[in-house]
Biopython code that builds the backbone (N, CA, C, O; Angstrom):
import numpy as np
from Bio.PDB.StructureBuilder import StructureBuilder

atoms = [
    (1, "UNK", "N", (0.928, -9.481, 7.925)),
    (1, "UNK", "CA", (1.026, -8.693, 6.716)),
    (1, "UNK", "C", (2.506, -8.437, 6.443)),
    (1, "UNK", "O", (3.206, -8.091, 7.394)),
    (2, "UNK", "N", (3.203, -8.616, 4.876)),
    (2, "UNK", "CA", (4.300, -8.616, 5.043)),
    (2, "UNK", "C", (4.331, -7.958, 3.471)),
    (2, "UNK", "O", (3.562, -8.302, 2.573)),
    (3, "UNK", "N", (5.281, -7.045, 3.363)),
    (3, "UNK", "CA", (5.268, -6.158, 1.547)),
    (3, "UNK", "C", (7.282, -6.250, 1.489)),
    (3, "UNK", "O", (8.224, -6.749, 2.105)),
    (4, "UNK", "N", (7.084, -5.669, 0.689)),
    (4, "UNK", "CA", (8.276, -5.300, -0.136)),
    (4, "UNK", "C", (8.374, -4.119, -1.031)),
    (4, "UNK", "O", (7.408, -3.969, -1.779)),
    (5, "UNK", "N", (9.159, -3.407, -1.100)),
    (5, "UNK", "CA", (9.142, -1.651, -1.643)),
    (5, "UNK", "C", (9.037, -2.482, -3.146)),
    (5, "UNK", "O", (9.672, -3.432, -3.602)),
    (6, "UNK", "N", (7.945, -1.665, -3.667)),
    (6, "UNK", "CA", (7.116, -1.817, -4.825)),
    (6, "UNK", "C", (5.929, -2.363, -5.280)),
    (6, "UNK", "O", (5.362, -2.385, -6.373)),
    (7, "UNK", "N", (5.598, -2.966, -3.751)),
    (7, "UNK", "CA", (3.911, -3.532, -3.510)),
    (7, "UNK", "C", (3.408, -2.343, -3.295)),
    (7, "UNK", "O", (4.029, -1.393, -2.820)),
    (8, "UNK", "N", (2.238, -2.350, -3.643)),
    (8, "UNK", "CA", (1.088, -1.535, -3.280)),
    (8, "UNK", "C", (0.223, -2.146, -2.155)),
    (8, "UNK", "O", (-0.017, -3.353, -2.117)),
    (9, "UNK", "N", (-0.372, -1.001, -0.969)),
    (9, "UNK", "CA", (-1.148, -1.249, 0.027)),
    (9, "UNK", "C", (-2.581, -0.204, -0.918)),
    (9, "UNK", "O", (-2.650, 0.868, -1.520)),
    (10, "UNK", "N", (-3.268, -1.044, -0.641)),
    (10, "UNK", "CA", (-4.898, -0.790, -0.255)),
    (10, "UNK", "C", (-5.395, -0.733, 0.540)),
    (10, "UNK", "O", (-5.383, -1.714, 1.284)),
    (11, "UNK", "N", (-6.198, 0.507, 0.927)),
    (11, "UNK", "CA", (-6.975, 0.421, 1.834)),
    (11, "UNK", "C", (-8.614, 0.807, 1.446)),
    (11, "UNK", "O", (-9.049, 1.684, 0.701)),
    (12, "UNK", "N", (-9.188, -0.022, 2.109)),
    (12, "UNK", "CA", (-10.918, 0.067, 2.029)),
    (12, "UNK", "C", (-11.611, 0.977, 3.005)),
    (12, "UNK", "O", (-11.447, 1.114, 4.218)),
    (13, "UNK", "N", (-12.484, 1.603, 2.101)),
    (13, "UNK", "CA", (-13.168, 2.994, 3.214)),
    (13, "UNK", "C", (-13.989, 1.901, 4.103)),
    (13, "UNK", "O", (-14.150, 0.775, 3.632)),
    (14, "UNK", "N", (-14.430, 2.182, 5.193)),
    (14, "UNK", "CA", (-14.790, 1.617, 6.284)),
    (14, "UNK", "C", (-16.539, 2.181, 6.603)),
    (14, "UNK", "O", (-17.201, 1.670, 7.507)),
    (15, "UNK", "N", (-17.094, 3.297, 5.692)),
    (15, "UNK", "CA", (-18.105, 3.982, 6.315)),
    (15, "UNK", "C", (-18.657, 4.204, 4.628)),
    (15, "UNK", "O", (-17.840, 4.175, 3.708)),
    (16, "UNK", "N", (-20.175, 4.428, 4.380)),
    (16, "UNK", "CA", (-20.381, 4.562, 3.307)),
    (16, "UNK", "C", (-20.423, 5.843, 2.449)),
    (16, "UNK", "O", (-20.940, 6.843, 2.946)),
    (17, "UNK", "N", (-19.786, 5.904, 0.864)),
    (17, "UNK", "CA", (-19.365, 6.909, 0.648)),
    (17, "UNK", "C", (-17.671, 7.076, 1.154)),
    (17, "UNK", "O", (-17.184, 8.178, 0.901)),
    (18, "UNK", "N", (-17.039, 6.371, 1.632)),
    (18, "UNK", "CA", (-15.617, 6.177, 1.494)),
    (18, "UNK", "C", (-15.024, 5.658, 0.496)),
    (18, "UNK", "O", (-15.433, 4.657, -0.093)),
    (19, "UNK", "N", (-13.630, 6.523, 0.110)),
    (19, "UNK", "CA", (-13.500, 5.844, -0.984)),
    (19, "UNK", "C", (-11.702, 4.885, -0.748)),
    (19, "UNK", "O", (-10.876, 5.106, 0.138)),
    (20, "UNK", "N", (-11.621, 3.964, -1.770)),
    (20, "UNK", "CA", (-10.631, 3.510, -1.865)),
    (20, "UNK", "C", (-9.406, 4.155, -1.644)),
    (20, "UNK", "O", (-9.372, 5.224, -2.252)),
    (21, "UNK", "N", (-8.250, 3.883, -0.919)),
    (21, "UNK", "CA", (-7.148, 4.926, -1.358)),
    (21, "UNK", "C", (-6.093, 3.325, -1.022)),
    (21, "UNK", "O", (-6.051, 2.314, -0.321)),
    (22, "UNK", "N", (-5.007, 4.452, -2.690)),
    (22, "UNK", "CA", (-4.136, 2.872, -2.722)),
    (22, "UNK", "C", (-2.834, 3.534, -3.044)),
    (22, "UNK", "O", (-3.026, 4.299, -3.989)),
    (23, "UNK", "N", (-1.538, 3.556, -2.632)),
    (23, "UNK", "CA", (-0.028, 3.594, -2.481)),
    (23, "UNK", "C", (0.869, 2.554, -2.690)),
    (23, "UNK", "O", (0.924, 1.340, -2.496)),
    (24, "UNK", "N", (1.516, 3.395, -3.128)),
    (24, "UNK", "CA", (2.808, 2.360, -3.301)),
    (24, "UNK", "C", (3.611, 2.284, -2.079)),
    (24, "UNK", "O", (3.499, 3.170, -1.232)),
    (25, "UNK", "N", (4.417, 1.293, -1.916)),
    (25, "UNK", "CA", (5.072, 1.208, -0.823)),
    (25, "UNK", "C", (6.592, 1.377, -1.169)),
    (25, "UNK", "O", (7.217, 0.468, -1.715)),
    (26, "UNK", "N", (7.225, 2.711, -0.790)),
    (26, "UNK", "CA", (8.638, 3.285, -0.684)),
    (26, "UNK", "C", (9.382, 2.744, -0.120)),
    (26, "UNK", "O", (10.371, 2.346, -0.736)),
    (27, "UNK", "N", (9.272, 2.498, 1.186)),
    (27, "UNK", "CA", (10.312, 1.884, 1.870)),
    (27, "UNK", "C", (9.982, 0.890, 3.293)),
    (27, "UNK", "O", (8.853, 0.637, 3.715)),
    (28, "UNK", "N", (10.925, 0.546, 3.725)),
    (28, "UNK", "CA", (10.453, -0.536, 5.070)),
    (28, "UNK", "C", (10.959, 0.127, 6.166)),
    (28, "UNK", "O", (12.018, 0.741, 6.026)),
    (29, "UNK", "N", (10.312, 0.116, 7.393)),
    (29, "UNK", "CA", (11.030, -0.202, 8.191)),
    (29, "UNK", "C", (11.595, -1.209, 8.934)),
    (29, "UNK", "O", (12.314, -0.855, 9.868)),
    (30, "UNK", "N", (11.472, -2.121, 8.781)),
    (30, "UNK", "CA", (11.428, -3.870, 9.191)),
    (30, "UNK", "C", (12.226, -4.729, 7.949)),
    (30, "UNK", "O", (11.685, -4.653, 6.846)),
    (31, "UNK", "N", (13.350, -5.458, 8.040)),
    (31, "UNK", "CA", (13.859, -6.374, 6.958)),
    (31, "UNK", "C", (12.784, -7.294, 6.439)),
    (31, "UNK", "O", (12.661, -7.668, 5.273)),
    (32, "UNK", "N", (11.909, -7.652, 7.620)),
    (32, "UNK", "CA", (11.223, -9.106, 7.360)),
    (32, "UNK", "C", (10.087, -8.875, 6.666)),
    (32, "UNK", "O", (9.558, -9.852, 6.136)),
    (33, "UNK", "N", (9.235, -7.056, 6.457)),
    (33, "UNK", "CA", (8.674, -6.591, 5.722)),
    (33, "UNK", "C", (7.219, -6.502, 6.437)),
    (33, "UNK", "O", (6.143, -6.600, 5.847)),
    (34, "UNK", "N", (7.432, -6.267, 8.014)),
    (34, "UNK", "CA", (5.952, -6.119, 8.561)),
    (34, "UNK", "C", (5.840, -4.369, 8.527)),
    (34, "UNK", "O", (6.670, -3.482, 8.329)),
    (35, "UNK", "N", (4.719, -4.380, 8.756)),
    (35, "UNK", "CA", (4.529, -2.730, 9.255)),
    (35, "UNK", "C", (5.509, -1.731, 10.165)),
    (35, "UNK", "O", (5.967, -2.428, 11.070)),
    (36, "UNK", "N", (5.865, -0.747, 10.241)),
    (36, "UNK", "CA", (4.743, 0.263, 9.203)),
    (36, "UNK", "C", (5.817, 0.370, 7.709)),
    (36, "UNK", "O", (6.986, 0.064, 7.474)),
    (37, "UNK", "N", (4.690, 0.972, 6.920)),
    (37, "UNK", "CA", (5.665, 0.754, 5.632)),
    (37, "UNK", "C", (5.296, 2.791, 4.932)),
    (37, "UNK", "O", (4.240, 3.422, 4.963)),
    (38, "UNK", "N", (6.683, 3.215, 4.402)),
    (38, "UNK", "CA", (6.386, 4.446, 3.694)),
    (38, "UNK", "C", (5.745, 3.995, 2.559)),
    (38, "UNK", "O", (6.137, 3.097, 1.814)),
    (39, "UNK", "N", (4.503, 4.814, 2.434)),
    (39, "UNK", "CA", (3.824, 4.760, 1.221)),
    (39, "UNK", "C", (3.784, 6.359, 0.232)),
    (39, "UNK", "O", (3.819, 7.485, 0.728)),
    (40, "UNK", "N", (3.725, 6.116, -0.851)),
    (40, "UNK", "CA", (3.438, 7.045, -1.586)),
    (40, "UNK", "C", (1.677, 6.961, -2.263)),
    (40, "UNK", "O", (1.280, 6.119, -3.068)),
    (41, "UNK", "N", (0.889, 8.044, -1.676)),
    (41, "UNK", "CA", (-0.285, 7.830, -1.892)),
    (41, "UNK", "C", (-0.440, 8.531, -3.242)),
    (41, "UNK", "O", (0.207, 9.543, -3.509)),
    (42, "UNK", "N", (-1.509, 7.843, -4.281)),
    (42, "UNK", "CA", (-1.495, 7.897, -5.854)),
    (42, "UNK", "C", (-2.434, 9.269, -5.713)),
    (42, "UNK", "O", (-1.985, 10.153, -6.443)),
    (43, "UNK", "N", (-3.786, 9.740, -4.865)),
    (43, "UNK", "CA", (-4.433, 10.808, -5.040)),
    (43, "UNK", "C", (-3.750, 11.925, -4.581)),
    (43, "UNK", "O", (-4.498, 12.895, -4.702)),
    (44, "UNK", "N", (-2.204, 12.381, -3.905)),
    (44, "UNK", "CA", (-1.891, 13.576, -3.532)),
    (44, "UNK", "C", (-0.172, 13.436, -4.190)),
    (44, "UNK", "O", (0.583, 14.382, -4.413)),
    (45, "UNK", "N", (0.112, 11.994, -4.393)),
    (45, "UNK", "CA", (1.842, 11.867, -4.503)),
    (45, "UNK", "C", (2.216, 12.214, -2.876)),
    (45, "UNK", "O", (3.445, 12.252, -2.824)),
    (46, "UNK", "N", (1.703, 12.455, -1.668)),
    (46, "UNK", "CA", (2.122, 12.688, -0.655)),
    (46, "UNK", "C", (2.778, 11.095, -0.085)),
    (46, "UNK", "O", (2.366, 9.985, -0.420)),
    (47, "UNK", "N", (3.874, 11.404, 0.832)),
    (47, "UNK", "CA", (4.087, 10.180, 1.428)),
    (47, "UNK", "C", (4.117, 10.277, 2.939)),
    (47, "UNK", "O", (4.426, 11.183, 3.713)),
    (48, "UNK", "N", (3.679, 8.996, 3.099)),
    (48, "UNK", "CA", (3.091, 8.777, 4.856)),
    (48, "UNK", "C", (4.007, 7.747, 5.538)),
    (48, "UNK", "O", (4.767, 7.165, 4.764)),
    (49, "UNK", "N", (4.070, 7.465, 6.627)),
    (49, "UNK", "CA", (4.331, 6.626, 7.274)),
    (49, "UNK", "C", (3.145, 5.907, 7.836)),
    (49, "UNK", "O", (2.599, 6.466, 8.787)),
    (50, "UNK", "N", (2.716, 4.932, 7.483)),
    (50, "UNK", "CA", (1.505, 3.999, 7.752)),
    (50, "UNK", "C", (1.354, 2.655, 8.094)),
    (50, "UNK", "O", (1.469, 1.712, 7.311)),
    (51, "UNK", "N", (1.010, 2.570, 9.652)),
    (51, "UNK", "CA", (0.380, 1.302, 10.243)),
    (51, "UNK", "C", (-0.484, 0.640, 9.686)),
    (51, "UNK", "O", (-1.527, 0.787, 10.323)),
    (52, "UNK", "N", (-0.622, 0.000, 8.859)),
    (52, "UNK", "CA", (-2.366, -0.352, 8.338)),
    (52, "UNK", "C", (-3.008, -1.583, 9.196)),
    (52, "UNK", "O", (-2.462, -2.528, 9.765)),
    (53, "UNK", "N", (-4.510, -1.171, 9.056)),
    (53, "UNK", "CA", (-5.430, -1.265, 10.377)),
    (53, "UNK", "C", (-6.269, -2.470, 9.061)),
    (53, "UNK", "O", (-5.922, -2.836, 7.938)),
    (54, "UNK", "N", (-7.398, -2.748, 9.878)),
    (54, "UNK", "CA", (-8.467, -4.139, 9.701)),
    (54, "UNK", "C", (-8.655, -4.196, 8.310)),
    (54, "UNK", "O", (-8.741, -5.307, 7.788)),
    (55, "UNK", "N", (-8.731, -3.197, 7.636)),
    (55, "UNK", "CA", (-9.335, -2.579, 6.545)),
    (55, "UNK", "C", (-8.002, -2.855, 4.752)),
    (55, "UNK", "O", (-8.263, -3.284, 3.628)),
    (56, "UNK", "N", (-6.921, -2.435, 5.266)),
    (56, "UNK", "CA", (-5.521, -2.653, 4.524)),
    (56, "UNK", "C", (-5.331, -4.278, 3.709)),
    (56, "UNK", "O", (-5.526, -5.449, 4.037)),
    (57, "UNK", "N", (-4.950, -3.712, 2.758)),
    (57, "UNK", "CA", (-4.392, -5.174, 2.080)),
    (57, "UNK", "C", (-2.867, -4.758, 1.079)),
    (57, "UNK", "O", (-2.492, -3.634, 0.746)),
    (58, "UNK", "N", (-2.188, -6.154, 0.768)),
    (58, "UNK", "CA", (-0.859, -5.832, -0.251)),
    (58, "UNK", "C", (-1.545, -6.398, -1.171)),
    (58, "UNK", "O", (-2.323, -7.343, -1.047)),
    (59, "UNK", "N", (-1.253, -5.808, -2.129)),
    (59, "UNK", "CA", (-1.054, -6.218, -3.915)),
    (59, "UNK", "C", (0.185, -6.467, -4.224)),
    (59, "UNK", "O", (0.831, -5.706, -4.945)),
    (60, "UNK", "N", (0.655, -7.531, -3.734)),
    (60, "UNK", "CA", (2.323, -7.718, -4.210)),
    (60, "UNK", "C", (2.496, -7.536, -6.166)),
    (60, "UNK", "O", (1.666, -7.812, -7.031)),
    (61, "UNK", "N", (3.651, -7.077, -6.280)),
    (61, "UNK", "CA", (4.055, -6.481, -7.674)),
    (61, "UNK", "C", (4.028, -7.580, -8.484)),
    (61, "UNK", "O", (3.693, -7.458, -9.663)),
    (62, "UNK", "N", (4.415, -8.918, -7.895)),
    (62, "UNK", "CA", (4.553, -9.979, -9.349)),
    (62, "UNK", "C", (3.110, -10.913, -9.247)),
    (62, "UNK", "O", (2.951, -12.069, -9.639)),
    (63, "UNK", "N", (2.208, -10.084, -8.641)),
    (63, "UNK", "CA", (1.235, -10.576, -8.850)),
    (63, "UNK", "C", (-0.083, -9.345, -10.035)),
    (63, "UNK", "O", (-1.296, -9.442, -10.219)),
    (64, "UNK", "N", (0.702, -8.573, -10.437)),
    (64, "UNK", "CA", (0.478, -7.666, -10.796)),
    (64, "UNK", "C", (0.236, -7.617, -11.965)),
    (64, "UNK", "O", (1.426, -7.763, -12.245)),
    (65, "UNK", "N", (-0.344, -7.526, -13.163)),
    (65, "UNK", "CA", (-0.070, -7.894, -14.740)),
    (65, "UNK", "C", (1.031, -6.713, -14.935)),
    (65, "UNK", "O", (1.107, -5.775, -14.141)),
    (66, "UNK", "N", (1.875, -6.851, -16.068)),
    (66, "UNK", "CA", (2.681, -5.789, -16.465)),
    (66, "UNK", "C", (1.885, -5.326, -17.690)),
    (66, "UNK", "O", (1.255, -6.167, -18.332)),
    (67, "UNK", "N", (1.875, -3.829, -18.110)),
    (67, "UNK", "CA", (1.311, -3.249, -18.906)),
    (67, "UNK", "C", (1.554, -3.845, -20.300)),
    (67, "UNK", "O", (2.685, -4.306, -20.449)),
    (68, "UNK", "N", (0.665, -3.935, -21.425)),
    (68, "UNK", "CA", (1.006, -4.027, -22.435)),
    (68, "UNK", "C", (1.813, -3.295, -23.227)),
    (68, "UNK", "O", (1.912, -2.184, -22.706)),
    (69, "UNK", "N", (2.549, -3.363, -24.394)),
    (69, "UNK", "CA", (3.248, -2.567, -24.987)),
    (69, "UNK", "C", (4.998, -2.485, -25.089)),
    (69, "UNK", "O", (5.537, -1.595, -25.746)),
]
sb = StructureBuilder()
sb.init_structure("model")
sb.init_model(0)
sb.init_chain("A")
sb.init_seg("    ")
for serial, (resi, resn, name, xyz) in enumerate(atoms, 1):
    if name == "N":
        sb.init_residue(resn, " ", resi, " ")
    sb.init_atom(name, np.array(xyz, "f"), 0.0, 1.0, " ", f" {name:<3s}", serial, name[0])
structure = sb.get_structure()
């Protein structure tokens, strides 16, 4: 798994009745862009420092549509 500050991580609830939770990714600790990565989570604006586990995925940014307008 490898991001860049401005990908978004996803993660998938694991149990039913879990819900999605998805962040942006702030910063690296790693040049080469492995884990763990600061995220800014979209349901609190809180930011974490996060390993992501089985469940995690990137949405890299230029794969991203840009908004209309």
């Amino acid at each position: 798994m490898k991001a860049k500050v401005g990908d978004w991580l996803v993660i998938e609830g694991t149990n039913l009745g879990d819900r999605r939770r998805s962040g942006l990714i702030v910063a690296l600790r790693h040049a080469d862009g492995t884990p763990p990565y600061v995220v800014r989570w979209l349901d609190d604006d809180h930011e974490s420092l996060v390993f992501p586990g089985p469940t995690a995925r990137i949405e890299h940014r230029e794969h991203l549509q840009a908004p209309n307008g």
